[in-house]
C-alpha positions, 0 to 999 in steps of 0.5 A, a space after each residue: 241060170 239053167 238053160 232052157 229050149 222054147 217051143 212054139 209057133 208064129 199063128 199068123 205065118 203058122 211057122 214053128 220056133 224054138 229058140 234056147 235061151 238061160 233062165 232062172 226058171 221055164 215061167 222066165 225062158 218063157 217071158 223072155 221068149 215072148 219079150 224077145 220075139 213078139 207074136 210067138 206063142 209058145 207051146 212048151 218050154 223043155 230042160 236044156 238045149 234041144 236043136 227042132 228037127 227041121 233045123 237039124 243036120 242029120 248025116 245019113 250012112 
């Protein structure tokens, strides 16, 4: 299992997601990513864990 980071967008709200998920392979993160969270629609599925920018903690010097 590898993991995997699911982008995307909720198109009735527009409100961005992106979840991190294990998979077999991106075609199943993305399977479970829309059977886990019905209504997304996913624009990309990326290798590893990847935190949005909107949800980061940045620490600024």
């Amino acid at each position: 299992m590898v993991e995997f980071t699911v982008v995307g967008f909720y198109p009735d709200t527009l409100q961005r997601f992106a979840t991190s998920l294990e998979a077999k392979g991106p075609d199943e993160a993305e399977n479970l990513c829309t059977q886990r969270y019905p209504g997304v629609v996913v624009c990309g599925v990326f290798v590893g864990c990847h935190q949005a920018v909107d949800t980061a903690e940045f620490i600024e010097d």
